[in-house]
N, C-alpha and C positions, 0 to 999 in steps of 0.2 A: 164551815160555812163562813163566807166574809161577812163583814158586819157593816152594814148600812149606816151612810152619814145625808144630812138631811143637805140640798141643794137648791139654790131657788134661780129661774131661770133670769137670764141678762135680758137689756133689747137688743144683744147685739142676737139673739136665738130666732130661728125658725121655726117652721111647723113643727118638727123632730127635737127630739134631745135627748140624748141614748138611748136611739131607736125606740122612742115613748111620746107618744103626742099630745104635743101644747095644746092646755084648753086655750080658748079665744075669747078675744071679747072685740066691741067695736069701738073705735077709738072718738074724739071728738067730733071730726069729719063724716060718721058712722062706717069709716071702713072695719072691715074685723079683719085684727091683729092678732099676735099670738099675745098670751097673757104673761106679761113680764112680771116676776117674783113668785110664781108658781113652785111649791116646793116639790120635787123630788126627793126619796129616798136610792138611794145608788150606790154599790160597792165602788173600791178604789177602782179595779180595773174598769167597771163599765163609763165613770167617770172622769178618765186620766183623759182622752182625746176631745172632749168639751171645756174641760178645764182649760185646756192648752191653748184653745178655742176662744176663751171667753166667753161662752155661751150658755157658764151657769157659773157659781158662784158659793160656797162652802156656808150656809148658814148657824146659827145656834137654833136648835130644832125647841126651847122651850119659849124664846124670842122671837123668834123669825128673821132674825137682824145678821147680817152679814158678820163672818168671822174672818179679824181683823188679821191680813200673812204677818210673819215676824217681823221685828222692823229691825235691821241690821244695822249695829253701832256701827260708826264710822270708826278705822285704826287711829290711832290716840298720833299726837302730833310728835313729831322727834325737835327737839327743842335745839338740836346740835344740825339740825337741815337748813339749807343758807334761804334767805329770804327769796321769793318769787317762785314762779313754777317752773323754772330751769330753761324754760323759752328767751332767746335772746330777743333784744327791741331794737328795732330800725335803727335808732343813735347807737347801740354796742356796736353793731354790723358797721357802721359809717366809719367809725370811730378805728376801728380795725381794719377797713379799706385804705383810710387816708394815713 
């Protein structure tokens, strides 16, 4: 059996959210909305095309507090690469017309 991870829904979600209905509530104006931070329990597959979605979000199930994706270091600079980003400027170009 897959193992469930805890989800809470976005505002970008609708009345559905893997094929599972958002409670509601009404919003300031008293319209009823779907209820944003709603958590779901959900395996990977039935949560892989909401994810994609943005229409729910990977929580900590003891916090309720959204789990933070990886944050990918940037490649370490090469110290021997010539200055600028290799785009020439209107004066190089001039400078090599004339």
């Amino acid at each position: 059996m897959d193992e469930k991870k805890a989800y809470a829904v976005t505002d970008r979600a609708g009345w559905y959210v893997a094929s599972r209905k958002v409670p509601s509530r009404r919003d300031e104006d008293g319209n009823v909305v779907p209820m944003v931070g709603h958590v779901f329990w959900l395996t990977e597959p039935e949560a892989r095309h909401e994810l994609r979605n943005l229409t729910i979000e990977e929580v900590d199930p003891t916090t309720g507090l959204p789990i933070a994706p990886p944050v990918e270091t940037p490649p370490a600079e090469d110290p021997q690469a010539p200055e600028g980003d290799g785009e020439e400027t209107a004066s190089k170009r001039k400078k090599k017309v004339a």
